[in-house]
PyMOL Python script that loads the backbone (N, CA, C, O; Angstrom):
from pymol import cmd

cmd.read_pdbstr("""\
ATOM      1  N   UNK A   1     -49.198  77.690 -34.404  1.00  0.00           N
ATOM      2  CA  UNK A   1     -48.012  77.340 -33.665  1.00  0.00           C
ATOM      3  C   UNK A   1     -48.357  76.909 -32.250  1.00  0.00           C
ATOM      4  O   UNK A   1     -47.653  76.109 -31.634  1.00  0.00           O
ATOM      5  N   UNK A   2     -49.393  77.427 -31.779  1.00  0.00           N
ATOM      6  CA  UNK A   2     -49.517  76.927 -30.345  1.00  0.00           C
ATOM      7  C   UNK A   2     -50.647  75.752 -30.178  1.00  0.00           C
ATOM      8  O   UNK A   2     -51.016  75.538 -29.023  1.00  0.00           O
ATOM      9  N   UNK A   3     -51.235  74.963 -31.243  1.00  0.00           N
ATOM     10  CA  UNK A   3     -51.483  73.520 -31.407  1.00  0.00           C
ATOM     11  C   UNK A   3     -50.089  72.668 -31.271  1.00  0.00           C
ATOM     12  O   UNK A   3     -49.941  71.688 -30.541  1.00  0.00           O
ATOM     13  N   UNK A   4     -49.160  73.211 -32.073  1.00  0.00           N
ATOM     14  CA  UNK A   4     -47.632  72.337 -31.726  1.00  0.00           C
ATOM     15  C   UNK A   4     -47.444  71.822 -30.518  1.00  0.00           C
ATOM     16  O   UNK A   4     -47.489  70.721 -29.968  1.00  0.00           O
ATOM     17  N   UNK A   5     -47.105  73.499 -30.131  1.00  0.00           N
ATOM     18  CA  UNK A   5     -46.287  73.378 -28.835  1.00  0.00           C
ATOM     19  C   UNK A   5     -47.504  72.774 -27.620  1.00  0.00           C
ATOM     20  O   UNK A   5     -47.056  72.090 -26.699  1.00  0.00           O
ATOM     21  N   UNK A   6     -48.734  73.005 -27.659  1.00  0.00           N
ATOM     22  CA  UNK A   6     -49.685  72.455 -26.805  1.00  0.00           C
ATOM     23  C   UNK A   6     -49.678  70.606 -26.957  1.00  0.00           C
ATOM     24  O   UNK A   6     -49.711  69.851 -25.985  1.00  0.00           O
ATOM     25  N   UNK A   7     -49.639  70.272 -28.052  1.00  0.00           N
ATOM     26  CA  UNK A   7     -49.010  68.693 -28.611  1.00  0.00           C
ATOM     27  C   UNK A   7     -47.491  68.376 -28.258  1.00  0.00           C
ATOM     28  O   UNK A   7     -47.230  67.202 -28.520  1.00  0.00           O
ATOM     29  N   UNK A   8     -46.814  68.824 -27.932  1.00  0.00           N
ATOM     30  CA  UNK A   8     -45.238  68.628 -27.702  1.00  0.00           C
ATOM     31  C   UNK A   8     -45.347  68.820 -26.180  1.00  0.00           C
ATOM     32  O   UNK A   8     -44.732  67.926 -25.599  1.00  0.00           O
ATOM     33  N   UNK A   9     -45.933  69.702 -25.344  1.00  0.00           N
ATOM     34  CA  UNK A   9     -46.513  69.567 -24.370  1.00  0.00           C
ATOM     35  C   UNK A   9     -47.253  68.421 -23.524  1.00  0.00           C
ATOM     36  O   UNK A   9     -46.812  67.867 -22.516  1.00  0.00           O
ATOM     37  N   UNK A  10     -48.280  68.230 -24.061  1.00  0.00           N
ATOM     38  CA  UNK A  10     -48.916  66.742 -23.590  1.00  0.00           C
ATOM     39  C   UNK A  10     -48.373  65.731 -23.918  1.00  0.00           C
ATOM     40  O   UNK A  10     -48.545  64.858 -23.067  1.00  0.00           O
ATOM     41  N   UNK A  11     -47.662  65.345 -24.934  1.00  0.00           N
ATOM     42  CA  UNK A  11     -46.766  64.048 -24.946  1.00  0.00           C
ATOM     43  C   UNK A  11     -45.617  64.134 -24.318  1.00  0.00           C
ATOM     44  O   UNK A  11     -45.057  63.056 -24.115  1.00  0.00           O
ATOM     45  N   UNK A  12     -45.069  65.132 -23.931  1.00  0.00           N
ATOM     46  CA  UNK A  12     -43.388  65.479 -22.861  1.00  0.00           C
ATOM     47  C   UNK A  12     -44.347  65.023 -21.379  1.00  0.00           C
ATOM     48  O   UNK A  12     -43.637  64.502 -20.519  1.00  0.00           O
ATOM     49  N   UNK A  13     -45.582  65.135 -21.066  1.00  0.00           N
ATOM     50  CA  UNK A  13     -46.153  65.244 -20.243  1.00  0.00           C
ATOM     51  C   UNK A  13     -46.297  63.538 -19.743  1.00  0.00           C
ATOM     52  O   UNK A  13     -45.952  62.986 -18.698  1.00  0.00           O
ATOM     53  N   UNK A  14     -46.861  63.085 -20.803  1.00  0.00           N
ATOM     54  CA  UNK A  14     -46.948  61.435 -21.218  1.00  0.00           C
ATOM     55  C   UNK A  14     -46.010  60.809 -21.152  1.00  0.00           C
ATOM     56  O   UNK A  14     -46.133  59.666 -20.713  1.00  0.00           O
ATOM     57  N   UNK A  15     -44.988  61.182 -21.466  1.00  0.00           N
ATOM     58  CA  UNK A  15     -43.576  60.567 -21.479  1.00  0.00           C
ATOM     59  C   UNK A  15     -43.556  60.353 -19.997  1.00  0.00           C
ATOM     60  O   UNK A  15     -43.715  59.297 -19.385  1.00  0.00           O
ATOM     61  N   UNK A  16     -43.286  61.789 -19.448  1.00  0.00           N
ATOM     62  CA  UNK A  16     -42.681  61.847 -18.163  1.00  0.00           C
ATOM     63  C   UNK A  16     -43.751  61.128 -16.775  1.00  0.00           C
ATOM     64  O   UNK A  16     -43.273  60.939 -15.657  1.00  0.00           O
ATOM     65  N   UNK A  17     -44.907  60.872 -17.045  1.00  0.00           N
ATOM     66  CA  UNK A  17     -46.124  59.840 -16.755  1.00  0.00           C
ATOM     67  C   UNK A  17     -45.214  58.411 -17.265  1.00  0.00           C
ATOM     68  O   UNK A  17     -44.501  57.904 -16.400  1.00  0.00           O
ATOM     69  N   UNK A  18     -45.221  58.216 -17.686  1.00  0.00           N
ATOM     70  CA  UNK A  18     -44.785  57.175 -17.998  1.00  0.00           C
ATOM     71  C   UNK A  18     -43.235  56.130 -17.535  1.00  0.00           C
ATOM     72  O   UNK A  18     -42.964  54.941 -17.370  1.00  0.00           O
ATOM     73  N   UNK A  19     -42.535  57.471 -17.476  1.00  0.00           N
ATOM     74  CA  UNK A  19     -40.927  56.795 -16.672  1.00  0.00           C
ATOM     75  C   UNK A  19     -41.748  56.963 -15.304  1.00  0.00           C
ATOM     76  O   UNK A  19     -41.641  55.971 -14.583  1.00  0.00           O
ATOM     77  N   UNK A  20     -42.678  58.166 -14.699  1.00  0.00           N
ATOM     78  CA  UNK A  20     -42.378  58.094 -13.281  1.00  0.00           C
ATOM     79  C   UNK A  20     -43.229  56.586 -12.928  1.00  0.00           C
ATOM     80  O   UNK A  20     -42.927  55.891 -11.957  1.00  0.00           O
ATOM     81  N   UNK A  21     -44.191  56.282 -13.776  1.00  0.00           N
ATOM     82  CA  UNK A  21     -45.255  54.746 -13.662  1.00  0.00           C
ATOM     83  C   UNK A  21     -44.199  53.603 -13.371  1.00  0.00           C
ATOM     84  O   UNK A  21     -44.126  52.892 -12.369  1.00  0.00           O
ATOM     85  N   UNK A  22     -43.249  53.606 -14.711  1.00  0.00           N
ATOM     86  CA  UNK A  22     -42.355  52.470 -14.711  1.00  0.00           C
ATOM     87  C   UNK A  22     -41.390  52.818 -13.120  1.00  0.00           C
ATOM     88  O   UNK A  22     -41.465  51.966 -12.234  1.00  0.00           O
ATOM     89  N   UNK A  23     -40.656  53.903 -12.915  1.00  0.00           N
ATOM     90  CA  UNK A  23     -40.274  53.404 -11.591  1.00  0.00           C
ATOM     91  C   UNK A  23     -40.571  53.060 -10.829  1.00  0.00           C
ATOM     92  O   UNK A  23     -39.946  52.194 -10.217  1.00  0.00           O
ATOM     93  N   UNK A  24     -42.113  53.730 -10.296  1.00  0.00           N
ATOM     94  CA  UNK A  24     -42.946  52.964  -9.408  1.00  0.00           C
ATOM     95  C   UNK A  24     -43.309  51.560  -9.767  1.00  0.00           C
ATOM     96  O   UNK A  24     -43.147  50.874  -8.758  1.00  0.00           O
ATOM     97  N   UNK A  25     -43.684  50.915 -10.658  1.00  0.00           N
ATOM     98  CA  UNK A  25     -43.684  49.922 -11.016  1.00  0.00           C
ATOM     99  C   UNK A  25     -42.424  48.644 -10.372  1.00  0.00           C
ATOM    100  O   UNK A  25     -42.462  47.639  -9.662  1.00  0.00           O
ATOM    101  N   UNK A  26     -41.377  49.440 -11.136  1.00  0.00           N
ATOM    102  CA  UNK A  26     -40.059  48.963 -10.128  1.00  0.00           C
ATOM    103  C   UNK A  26     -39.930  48.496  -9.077  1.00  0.00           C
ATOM    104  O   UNK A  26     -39.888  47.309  -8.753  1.00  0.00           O
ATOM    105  N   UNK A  27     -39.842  49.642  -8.320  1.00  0.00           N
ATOM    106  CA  UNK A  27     -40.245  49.535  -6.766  1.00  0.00           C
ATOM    107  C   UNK A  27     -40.885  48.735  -6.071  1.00  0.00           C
ATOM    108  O   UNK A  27     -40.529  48.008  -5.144  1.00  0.00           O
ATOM    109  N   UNK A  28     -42.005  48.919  -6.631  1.00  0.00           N
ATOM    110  CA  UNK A  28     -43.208  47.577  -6.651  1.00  0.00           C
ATOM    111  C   UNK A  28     -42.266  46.495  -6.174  1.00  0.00           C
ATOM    112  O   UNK A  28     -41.646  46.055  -5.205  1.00  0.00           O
ATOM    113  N   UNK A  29     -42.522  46.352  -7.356  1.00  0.00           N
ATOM    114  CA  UNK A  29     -41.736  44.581  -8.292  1.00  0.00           C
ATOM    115  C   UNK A  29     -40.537  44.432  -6.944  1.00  0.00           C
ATOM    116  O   UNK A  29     -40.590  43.421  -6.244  1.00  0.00           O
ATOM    117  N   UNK A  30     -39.734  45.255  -6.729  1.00  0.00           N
ATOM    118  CA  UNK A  30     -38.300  44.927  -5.697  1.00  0.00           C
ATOM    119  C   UNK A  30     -39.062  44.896  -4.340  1.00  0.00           C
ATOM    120  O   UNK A  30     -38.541  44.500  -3.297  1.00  0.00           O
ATOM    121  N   UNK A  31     -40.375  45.360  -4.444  1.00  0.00           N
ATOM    122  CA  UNK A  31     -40.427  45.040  -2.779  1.00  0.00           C
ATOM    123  C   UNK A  31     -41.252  43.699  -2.793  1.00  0.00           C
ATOM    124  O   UNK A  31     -40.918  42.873  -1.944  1.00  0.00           O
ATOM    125  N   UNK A  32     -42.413  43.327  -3.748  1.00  0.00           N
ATOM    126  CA  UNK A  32     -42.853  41.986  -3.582  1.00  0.00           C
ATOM    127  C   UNK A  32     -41.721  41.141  -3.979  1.00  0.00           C
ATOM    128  O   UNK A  32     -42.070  39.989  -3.723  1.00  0.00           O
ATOM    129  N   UNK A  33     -40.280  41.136  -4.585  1.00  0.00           N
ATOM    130  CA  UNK A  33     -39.378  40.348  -4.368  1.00  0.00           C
ATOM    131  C   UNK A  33     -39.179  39.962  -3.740  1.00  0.00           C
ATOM    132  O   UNK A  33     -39.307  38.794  -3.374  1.00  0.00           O
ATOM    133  N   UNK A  34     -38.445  41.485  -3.033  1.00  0.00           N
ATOM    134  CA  UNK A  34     -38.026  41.285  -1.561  1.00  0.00           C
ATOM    135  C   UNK A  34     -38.943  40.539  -0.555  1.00  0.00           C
ATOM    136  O   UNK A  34     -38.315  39.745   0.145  1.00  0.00           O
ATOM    137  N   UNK A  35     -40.404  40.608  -0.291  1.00  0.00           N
ATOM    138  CA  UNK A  35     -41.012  39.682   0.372  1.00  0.00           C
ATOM    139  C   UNK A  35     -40.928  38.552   0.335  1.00  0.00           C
ATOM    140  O   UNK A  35     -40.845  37.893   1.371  1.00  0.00           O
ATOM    141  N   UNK A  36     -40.927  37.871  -1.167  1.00  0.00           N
ATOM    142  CA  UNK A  36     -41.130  36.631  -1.286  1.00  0.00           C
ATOM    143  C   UNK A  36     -39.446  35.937  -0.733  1.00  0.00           C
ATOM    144  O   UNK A  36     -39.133  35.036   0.045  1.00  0.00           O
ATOM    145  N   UNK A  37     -38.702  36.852  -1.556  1.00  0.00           N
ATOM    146  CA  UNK A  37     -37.215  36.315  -0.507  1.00  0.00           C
ATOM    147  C   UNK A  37     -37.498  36.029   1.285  1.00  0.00           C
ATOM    148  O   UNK A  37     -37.319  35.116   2.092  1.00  0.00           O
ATOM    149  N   UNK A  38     -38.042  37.422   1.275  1.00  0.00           N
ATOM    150  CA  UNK A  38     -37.943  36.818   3.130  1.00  0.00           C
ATOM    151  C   UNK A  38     -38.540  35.657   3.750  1.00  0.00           C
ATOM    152  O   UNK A  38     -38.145  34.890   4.629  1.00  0.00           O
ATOM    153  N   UNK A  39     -39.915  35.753   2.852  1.00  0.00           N
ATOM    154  CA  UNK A  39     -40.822  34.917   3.430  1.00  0.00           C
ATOM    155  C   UNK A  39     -40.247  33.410   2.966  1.00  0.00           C
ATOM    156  O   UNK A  39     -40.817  32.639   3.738  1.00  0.00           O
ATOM    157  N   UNK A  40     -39.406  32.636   2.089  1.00  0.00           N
ATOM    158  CA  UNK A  40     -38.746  31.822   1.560  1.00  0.00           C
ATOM    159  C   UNK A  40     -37.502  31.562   2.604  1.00  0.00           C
ATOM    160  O   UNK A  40     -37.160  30.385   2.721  1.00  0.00           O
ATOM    161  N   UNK A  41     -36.910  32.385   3.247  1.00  0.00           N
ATOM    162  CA  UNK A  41     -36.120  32.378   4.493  1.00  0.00           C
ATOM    163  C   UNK A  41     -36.648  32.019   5.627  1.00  0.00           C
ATOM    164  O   UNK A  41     -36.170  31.055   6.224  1.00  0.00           O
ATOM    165  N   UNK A  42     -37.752  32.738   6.152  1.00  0.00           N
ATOM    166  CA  UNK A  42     -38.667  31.932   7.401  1.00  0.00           C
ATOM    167  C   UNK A  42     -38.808  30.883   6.811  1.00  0.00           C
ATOM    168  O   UNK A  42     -37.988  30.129   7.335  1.00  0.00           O
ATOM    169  N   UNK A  43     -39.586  30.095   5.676  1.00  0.00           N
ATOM    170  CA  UNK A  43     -39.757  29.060   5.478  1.00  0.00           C
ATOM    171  C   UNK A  43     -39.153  28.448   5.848  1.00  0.00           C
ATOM    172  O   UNK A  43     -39.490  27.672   6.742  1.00  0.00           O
ATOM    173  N   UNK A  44     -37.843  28.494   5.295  1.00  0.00           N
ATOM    174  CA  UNK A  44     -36.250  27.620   5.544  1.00  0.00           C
ATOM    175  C   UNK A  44     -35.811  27.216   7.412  1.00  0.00           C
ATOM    176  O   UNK A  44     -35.302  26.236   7.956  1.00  0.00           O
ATOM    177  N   UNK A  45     -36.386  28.690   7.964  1.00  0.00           N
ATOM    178  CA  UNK A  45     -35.777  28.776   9.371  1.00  0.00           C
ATOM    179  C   UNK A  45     -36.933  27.566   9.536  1.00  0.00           C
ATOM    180  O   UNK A  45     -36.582  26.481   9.998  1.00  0.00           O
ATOM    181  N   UNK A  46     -38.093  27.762   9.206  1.00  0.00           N
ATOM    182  CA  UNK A  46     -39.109  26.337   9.801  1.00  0.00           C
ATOM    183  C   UNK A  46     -39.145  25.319   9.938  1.00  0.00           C
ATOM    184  O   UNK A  46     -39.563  24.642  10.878  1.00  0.00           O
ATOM    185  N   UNK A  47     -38.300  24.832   8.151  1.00  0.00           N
ATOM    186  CA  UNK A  47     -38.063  23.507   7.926  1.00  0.00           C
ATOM    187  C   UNK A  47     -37.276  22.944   9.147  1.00  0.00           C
ATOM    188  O   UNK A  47     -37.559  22.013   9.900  1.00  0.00           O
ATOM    189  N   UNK A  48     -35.954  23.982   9.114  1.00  0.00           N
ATOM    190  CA  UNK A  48     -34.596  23.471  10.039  1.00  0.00           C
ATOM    191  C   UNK A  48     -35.235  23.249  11.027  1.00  0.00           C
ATOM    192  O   UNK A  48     -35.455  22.091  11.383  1.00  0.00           O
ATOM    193  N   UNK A  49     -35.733  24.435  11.779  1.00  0.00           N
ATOM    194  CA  UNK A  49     -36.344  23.883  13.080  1.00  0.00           C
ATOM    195  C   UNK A  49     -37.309  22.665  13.191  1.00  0.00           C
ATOM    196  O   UNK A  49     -37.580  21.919  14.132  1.00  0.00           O
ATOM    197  N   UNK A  50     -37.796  22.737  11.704  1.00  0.00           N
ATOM    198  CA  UNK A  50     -39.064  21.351  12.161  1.00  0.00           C
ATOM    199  C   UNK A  50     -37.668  19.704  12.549  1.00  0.00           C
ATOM    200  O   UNK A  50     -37.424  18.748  13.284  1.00  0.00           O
ATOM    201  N   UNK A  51     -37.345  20.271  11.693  1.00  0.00           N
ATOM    202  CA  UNK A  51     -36.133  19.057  11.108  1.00  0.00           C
ATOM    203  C   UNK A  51     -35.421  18.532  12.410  1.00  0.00           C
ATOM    204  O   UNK A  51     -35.272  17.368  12.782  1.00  0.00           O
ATOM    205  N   UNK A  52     -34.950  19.920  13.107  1.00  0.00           N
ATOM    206  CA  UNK A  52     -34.268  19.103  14.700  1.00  0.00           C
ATOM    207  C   UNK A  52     -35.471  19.436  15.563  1.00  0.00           C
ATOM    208  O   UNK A  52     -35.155  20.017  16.601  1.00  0.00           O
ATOM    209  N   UNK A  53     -36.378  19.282  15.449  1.00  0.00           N
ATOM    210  CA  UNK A  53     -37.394  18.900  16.402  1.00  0.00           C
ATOM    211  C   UNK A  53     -37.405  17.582  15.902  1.00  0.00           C
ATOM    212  O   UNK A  53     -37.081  16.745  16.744  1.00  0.00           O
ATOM    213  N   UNK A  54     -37.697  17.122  14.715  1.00  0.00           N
ATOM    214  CA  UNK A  54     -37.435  15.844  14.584  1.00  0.00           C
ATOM    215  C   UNK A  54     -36.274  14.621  15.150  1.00  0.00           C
ATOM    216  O   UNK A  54     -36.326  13.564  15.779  1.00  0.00           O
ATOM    217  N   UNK A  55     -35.443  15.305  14.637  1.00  0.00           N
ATOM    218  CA  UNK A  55     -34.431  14.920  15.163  1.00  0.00           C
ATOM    219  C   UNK A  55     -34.561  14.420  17.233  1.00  0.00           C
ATOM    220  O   UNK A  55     -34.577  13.355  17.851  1.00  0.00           O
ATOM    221  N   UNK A  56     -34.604  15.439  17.497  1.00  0.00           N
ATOM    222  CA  UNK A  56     -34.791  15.502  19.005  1.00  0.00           C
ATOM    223  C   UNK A  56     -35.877  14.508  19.753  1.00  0.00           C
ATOM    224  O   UNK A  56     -35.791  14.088  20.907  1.00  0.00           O
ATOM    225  N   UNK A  57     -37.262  14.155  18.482  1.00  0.00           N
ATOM    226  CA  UNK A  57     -38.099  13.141  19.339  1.00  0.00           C
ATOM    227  C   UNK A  57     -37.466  12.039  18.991  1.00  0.00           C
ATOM    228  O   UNK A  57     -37.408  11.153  19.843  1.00  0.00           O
ATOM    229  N   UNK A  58     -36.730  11.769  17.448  1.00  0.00           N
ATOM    230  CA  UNK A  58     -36.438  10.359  17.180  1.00  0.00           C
ATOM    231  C   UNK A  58     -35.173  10.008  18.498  1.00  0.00           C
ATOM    232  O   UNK A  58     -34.849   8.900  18.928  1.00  0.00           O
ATOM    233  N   UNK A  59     -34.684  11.271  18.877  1.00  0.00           N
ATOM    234  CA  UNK A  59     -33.524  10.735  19.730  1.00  0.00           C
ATOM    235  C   UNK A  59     -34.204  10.498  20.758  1.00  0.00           C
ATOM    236  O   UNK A  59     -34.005   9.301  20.961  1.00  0.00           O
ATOM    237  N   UNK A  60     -34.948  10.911  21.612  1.00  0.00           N
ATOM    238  CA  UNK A  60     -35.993  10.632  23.015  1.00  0.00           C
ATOM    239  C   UNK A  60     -36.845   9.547  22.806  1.00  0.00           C
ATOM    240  O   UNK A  60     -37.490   8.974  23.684  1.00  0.00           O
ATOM    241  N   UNK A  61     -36.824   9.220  21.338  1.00  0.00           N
ATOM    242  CA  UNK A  61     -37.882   8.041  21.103  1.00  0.00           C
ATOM    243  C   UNK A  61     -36.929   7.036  21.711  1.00  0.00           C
ATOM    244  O   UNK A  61     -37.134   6.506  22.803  1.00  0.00           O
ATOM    245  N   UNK A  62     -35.616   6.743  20.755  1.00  0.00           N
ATOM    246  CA  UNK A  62     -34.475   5.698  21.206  1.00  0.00           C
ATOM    247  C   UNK A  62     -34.022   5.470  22.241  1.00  0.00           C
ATOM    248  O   UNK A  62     -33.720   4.329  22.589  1.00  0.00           O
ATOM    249  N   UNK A  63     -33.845   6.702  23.103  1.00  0.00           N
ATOM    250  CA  UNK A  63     -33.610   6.267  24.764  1.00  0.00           C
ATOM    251  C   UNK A  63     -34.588   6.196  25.380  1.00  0.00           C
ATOM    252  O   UNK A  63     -34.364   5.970  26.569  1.00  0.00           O
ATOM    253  N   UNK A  64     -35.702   6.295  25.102  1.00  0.00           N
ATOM    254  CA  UNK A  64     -36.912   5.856  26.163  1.00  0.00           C
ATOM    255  C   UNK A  64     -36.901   4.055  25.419  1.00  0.00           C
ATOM    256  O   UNK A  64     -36.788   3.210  26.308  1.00  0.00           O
ATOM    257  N   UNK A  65     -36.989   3.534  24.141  1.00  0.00           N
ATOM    258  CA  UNK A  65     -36.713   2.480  23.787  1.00  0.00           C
ATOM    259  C   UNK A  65     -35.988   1.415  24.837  1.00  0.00           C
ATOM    260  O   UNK A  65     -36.404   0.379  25.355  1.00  0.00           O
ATOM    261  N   UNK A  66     -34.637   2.167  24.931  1.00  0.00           N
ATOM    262  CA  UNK A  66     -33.047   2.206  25.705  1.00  0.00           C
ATOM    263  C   UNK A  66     -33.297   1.712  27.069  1.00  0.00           C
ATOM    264  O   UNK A  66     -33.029   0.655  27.640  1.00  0.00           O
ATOM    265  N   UNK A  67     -34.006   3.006  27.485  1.00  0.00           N
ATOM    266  CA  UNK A  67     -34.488   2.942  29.201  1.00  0.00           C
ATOM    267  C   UNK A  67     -35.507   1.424  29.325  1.00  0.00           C
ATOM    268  O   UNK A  67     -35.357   0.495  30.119  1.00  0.00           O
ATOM    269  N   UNK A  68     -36.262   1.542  28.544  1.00  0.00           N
ATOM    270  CA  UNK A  68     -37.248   0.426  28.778  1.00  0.00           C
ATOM    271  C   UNK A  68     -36.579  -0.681  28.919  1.00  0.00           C
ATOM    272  O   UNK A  68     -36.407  -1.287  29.977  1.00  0.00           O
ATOM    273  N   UNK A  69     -36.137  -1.010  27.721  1.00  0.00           N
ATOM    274  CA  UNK A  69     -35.263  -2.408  27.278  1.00  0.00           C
ATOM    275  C   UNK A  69     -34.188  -2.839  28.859  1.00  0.00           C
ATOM    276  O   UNK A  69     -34.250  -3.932  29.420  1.00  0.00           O
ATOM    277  N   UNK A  70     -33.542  -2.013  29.175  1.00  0.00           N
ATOM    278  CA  UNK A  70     -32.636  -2.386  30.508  1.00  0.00           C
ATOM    279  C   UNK A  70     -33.404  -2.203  31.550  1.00  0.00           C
ATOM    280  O   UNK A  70     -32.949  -2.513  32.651  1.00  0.00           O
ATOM    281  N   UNK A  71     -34.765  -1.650  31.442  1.00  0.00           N
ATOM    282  CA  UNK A  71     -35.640  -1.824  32.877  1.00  0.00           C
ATOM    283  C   UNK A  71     -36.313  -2.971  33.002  1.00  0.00           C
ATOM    284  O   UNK A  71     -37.001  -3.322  33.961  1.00  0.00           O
ATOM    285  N   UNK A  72     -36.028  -3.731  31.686  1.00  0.00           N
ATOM    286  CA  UNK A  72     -36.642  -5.129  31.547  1.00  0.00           C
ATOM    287  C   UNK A  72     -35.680  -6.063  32.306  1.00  0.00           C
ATOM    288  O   UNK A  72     -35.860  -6.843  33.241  1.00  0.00           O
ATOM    289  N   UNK A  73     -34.562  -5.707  31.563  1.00  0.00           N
ATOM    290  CA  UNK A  73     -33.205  -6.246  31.985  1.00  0.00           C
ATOM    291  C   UNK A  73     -33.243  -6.238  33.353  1.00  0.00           C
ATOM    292  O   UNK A  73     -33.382  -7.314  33.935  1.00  0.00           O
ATOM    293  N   UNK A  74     -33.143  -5.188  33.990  1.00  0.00           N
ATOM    294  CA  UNK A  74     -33.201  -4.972  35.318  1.00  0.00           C
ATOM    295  C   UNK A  74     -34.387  -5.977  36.097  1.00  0.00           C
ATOM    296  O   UNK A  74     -34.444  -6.843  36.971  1.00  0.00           O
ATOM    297  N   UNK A  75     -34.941  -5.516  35.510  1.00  0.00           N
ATOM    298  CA  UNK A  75     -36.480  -6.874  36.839  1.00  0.00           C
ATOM    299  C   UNK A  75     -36.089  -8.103  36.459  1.00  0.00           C
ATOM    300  O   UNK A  75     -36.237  -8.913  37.375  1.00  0.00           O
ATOM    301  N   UNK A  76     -35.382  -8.841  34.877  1.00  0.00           N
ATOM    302  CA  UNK A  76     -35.408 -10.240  35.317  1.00  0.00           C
ATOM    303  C   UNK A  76     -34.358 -10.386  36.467  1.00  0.00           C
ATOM    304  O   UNK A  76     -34.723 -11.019  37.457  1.00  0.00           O
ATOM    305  N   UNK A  77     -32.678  -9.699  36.434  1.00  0.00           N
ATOM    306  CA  UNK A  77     -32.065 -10.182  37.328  1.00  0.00           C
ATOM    307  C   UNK A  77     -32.686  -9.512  38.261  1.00  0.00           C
ATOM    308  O   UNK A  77     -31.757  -9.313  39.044  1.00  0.00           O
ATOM    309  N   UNK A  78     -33.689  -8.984  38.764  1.00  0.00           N
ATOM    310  CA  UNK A  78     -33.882  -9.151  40.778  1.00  0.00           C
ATOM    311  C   UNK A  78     -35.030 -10.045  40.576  1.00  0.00           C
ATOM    312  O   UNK A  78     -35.899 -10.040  41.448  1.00  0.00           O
ATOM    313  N   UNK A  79     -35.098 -10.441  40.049  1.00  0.00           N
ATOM    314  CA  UNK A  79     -36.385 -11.487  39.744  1.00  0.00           C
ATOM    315  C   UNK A  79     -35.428 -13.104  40.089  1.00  0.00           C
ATOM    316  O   UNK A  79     -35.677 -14.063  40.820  1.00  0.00           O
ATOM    317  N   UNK A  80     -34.216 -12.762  39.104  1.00  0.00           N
ATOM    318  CA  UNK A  80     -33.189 -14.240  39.220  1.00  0.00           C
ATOM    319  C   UNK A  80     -32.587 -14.253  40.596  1.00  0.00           C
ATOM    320  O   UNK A  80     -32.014 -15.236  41.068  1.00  0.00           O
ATOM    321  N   UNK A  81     -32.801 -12.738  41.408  1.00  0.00           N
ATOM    322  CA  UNK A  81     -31.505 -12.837  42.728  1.00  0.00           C
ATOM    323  C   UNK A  81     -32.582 -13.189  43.643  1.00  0.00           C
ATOM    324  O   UNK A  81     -32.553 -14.134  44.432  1.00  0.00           O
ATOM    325  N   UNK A  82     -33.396 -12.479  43.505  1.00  0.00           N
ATOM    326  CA  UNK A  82     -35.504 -12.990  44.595  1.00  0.00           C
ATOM    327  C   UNK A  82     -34.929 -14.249  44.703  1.00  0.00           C
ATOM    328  O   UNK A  82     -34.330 -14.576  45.728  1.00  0.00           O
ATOM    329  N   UNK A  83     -35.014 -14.771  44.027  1.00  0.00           N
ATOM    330  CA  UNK A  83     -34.987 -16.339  43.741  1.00  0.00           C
ATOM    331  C   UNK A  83     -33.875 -17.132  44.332  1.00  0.00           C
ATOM    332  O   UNK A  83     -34.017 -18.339  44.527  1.00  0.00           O
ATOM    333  N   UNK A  84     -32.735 -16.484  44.635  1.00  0.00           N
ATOM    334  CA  UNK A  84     -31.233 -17.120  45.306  1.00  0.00           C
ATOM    335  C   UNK A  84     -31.689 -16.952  46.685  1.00  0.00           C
ATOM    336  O   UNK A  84     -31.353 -17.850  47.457  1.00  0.00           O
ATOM    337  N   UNK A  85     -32.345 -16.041  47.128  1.00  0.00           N
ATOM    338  CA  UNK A  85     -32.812 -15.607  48.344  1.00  0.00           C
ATOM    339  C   UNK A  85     -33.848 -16.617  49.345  1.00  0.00           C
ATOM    340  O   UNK A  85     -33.727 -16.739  50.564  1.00  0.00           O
ATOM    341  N   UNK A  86     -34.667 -17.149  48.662  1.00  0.00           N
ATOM    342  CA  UNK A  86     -35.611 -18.322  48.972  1.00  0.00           C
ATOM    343  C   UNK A  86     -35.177 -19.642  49.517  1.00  0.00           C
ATOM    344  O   UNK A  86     -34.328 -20.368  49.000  1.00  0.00           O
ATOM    345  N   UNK A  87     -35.606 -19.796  50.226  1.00  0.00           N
ATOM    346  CA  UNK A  87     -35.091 -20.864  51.118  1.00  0.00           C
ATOM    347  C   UNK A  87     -36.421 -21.655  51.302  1.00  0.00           C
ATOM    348  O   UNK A  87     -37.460 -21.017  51.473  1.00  0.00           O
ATOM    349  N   UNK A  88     -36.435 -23.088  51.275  1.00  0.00           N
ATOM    350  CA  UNK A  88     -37.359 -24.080  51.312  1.00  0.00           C
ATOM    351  C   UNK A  88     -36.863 -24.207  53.261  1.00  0.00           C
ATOM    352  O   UNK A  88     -35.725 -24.339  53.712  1.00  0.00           O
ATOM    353  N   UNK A  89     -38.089 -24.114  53.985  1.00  0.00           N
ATOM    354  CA  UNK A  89     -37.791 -24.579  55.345  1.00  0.00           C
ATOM    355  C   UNK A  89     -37.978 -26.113  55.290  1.00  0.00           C
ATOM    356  O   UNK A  89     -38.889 -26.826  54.870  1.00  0.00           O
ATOM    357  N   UNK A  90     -36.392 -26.441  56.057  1.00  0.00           N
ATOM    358  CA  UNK A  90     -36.171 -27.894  56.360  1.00  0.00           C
ATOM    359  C   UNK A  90     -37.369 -28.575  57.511  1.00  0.00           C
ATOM    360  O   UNK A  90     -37.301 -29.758  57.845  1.00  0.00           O
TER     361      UNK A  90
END
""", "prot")
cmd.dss("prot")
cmd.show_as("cartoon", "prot")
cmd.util.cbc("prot")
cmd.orient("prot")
């Protein structure tokens, strides 16, 4: 009788090895989830931010474009008014 109960013993033993493995296991598993969720969120915060950093040079690209283009503008007319200014001596 006490081969039984020494066998009903070690497998109650095994069992209970076994749920406490699988919860830990669990646990596990929900926290490398949980990482990969977070770390999939920074990602996201990166993109956005890369995205209006983008945003922000293409817009500084266009007004420096902007600025240039009317500073061109600008020198021909004092270039055209220089020129009203000149006087041929009689």
């Amino acid at each position: 009788m006490k081969k039984q109960i020494r066998v009903v013993d070690v497998l109650s033993q095994k069992k209970s090895a076994l749920n406490r493995l699988k919860v830990e296991a669990d646990i596990a598993i929900g926290i490398v989830t949980s990482t990969i969720s977070n770390l999939e969120l920074i990602n996201q915060e990166y993109d956005d931010t890369i995205a209006d950093i983008d945003n922000y040079v293409a817009q500084l690209s266009e007004t420096r474009e902007n600025m240039s283009k009317n500073r061109k503008y600008n020198t021909a007319i004092i270039s055209n008014f220089s020129k009203l200014l000149e006087v041929d001596e009689v």
